[in-house]
C-alpha positions as a printed Julia matrix, in Angstrom:
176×3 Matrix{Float64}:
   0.0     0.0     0.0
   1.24    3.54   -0.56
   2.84    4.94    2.42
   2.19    8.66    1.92
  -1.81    7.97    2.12
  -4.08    5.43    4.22
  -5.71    3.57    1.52
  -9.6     4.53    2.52
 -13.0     5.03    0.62
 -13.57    7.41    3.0
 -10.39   10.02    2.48
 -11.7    13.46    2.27
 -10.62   14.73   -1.25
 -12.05   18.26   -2.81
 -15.09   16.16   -4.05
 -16.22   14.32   -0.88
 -18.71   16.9     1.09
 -18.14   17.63    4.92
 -21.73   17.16    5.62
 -22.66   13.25    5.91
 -25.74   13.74    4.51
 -23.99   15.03    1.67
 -21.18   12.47    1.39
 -24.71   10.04    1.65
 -25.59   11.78   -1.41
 -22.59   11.39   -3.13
 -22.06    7.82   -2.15
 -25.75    6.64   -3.33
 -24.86    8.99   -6.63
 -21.55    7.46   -7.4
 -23.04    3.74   -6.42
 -25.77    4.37   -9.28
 -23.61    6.05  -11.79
 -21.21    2.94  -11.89
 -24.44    0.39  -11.43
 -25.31    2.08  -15.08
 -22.13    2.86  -16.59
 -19.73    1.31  -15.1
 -17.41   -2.05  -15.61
 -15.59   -4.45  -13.81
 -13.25   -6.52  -16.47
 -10.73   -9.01  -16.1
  -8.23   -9.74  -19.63
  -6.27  -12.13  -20.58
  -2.86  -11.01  -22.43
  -0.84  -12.57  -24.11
   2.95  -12.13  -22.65
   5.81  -14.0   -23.32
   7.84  -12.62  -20.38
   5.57  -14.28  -17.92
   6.09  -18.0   -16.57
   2.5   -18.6   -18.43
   2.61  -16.46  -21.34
  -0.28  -14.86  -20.34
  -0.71  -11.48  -17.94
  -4.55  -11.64  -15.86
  -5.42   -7.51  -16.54
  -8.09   -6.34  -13.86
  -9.87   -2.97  -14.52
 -12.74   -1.12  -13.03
 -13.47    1.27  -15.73
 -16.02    4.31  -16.46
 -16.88    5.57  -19.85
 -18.32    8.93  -20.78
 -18.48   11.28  -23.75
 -16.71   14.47  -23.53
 -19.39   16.42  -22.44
 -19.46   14.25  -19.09
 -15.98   14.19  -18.14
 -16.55   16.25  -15.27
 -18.78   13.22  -13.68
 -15.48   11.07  -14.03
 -13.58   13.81  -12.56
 -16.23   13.56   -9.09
 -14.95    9.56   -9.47
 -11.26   10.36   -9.7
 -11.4    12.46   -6.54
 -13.88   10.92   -4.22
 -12.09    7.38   -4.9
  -8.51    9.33   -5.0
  -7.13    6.64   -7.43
  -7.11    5.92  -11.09
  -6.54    7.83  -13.98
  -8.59    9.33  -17.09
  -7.66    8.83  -20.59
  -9.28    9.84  -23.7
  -9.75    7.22  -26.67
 -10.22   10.14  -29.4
 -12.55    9.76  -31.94
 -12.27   10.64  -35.76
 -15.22    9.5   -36.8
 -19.02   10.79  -37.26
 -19.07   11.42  -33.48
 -18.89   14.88  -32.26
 -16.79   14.29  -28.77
 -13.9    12.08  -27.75
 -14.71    9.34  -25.22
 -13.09    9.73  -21.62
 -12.19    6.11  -19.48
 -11.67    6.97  -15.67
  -9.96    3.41  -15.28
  -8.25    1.91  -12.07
  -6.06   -0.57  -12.75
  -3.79   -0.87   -9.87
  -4.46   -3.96   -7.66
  -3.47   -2.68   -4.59
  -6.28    0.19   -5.08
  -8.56   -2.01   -6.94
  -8.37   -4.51   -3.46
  -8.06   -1.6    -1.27
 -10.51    1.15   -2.41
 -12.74    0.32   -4.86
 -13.88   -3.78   -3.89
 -14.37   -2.42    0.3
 -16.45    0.57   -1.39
 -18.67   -1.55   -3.58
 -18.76   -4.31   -1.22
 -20.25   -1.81    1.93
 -22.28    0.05   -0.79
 -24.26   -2.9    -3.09
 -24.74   -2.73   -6.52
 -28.38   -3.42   -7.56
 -28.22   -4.67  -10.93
 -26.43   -7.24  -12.87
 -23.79   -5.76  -12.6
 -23.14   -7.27   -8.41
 -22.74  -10.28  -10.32
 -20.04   -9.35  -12.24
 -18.68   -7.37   -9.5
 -18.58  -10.83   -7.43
 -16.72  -12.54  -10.08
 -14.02   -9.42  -10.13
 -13.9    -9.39   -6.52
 -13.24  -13.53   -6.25
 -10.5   -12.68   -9.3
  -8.46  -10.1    -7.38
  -8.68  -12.62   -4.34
  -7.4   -15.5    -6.39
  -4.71  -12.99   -7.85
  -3.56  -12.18   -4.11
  -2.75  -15.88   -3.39
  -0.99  -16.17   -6.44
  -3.05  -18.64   -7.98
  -2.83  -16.76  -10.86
   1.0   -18.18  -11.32
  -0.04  -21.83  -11.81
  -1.91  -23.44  -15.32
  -4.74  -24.68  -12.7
  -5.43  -21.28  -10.77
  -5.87  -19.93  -14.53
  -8.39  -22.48  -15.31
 -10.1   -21.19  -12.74
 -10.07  -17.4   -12.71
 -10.54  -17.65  -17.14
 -13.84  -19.73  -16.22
 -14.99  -16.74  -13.65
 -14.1   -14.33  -16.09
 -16.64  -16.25  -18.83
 -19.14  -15.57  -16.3
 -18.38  -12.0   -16.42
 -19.97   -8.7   -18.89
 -20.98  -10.22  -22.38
 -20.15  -13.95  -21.11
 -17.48  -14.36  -23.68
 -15.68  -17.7   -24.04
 -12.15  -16.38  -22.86
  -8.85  -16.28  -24.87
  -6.92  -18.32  -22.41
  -9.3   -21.45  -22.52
  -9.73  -21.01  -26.15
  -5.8   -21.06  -26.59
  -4.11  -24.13  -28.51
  -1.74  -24.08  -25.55
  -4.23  -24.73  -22.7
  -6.31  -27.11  -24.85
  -5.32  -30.82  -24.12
């Protein structure tokens, strides 16, 4: 964990009111935002430098258009972790698209899974949250490092978003 801040959903940032009926507010605002447009994704990547040749890539991401950037700016500074990024368009659409991702495990296990686990998500997207939470556990044991703890995060992560079969099972190399 960082040392030069307490890893903490409830850190006051600029974003986070004084009030707690306003930080109830907030919380209930940024628990529905992220119940509609947010996900939680787990990737497989292909990389040779690993012991596997394949790197498990957790995200919790939010999309918006350009217009709503600001909204992902609230989520950068209440969470105080994570970074936005814009995929730029240059196509028929009027406004870049903004990601406020967090990628980082340690603040992925330490701020954002204790934040969505004390404040529920009410639509299908718990369920996916479940599986990402039970991924990041399995990644903290290191049973990402062995052919068999891979077996079992890819079949969690076919559970996940679209329900995708997942690269890694799919690969010549893990078929027998």
């Amino acid at each position: 964990m960082p040392s030069d801040k307490s890893i903490s959903v409830f850190r006051p940032s600029d974003e986070t009111p004084d009030n707690q009926q306003e930080r109830l507010k907030t919380v209930g605002w940024i628990t529905g935002y992220v119940d509609g447009e947010g996900c939680f994704s787990v990737s497989f990547i292909r990389n040779a430098t690993t012991k596997t040749g394949w790197q498990i890539f957790p995200e919790f991401v939010v999309t918006q258009g350009g217009k709503s950037k600001a909204s992902l700016e609230i989520l950068r500074n209440f969470f105080g972790c994570g970074k936005i990024f814009v995929n730029r368009r240059y196509d028929n659409h009027r406004e870049h698209v903004y990601r406020y991702c967090v990628r980082s495990q340690e603040e992925l296990r330490g701020i954002i899974i204790p934040f969505f686990e004390e404040h529920r998500l009410r639509t299908a997207k718990k369920e996916d949250f479940k599986h990402f939470s039970f991924i990041l556990r399995q990644m903290s044991l290191k049973k990402h490092l062995t052919e068999k703890g891979m077996m079992v995060i890819a079949k969690s992560v076919e559970k996940m978003n679209h329900k995708k079969a997942s690269r890694f099972l799919e690969s010549s190399e893990t078929k027998r």
